[in-house]
C-alpha positions in Angstrom: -30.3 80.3 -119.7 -28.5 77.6 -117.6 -24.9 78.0 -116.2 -23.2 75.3 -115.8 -21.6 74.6 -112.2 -17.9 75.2 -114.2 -19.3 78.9 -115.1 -19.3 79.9 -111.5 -16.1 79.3 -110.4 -14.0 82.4 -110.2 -11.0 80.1 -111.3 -12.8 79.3 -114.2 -13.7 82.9 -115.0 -9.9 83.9 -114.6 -8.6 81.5 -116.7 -11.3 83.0 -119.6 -9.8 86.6 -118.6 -6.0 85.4 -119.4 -6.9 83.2 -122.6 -8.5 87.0 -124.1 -5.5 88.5 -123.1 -3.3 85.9 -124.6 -5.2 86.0 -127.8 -4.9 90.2 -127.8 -1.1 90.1 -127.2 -0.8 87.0 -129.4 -2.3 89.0 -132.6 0.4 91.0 -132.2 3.1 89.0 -132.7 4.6 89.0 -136.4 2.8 87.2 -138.8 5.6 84.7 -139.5 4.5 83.3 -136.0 0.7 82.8 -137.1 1.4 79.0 -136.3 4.0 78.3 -134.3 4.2 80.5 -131.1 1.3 82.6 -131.0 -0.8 79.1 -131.6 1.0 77.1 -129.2 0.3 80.0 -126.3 -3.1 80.2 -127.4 -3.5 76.4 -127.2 -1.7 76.6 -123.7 -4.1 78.8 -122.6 -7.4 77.5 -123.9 -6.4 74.1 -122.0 -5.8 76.1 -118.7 -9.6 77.0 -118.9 -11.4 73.8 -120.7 -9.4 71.4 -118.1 -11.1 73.3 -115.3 -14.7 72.8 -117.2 -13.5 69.0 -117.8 -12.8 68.5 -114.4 -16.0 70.0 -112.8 -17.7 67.6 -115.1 -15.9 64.4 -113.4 -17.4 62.3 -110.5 -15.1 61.5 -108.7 -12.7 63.5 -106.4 -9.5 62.5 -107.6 -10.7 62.6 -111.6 -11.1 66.1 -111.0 -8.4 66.9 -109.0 -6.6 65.2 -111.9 -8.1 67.9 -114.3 -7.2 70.8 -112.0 -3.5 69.7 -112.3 -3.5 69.5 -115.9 -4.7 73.1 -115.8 -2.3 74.1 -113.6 0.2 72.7 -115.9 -0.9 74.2 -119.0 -0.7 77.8 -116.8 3.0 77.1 -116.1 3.3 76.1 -119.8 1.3 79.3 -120.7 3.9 81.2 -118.4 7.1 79.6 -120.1 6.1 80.6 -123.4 5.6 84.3 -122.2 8.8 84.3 -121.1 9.8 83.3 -124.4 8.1 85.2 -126.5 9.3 88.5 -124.3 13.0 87.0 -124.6 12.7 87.2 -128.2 10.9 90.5 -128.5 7.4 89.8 -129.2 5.9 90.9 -126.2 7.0 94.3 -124.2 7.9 94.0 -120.3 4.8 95.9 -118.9 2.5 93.0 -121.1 4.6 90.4 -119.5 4.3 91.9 -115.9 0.9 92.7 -116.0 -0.3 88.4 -117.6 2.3 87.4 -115.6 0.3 89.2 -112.4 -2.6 87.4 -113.3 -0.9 83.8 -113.7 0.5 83.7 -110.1 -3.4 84.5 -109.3 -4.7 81.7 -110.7 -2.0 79.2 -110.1 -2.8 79.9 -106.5 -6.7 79.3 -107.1 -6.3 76.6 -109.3 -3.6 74.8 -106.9 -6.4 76.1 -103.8 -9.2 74.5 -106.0 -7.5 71.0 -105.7 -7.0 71.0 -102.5 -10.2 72.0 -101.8 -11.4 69.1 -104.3 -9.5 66.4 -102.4 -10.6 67.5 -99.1 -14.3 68.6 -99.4 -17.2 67.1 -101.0 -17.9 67.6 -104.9 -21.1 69.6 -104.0 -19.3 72.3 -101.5 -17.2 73.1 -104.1 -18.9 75.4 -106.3 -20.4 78.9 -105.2 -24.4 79.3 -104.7 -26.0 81.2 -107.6 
């Protein structure tokens, strides 16, 4: 089966890892939340992840450096809404401190990603198979 280019980047792969653990931590949350938190972190989080793919996609450098920084937003707005939903008791502190471990990783690949986009060619960017 093909892999897209998107499929090999270890940012990409991250942000797949936190949008399963936002959806686990997410079904937890009471029911009266079914569409107004939990689906706005879920949202937040599937954006992180399809902005990356999106952004592999585009030609040029600064279209997909565009996308990276969308994603990286979305991962800060993922962030803020953790902090909210532990502030109002819907996720514990050890859930919170071990997503939140996993957001400052891939804030700093995403933000390294862009960087990288800017400043290399397209093609260097994505890891051999």
């Amino acid at each position: 089966m093909y892999s897209y280019p998107f499929e090999r980047l270890e940012v990409w792969q991250l942000s797949i890892e936190l949008t399963a653990n936002i959806y686990s931590s997410t079904d937890k949350f009471p029911f009266r939340e079914q569409y107004g938190l939990s689906q706005q972190l879920r949202r937040a989080a599937v954006s992180v992840s399809s902005n990356i793919a999106e952004g592999s996609g585009r030609i040029s450098k600064k279209d997909q450096a565009h996308f990276f920084s969308m994603a990286y937003s979305s991962l800060l707005e993922v962030l803020n809404q953790l902090i909210l939903a532990h502030r109002i008791g819907y996720i514990q502190e050890d859930d919170l401190a071990s997503i939140r471990s996993g957001v400052e990783v891939l804030s700093r690949k995403i933000a390294s990603l862009r960087t990288a986009t800017l400043n290399s060619k397209p093609s260097t960017l994505y890891p051999k198979p």
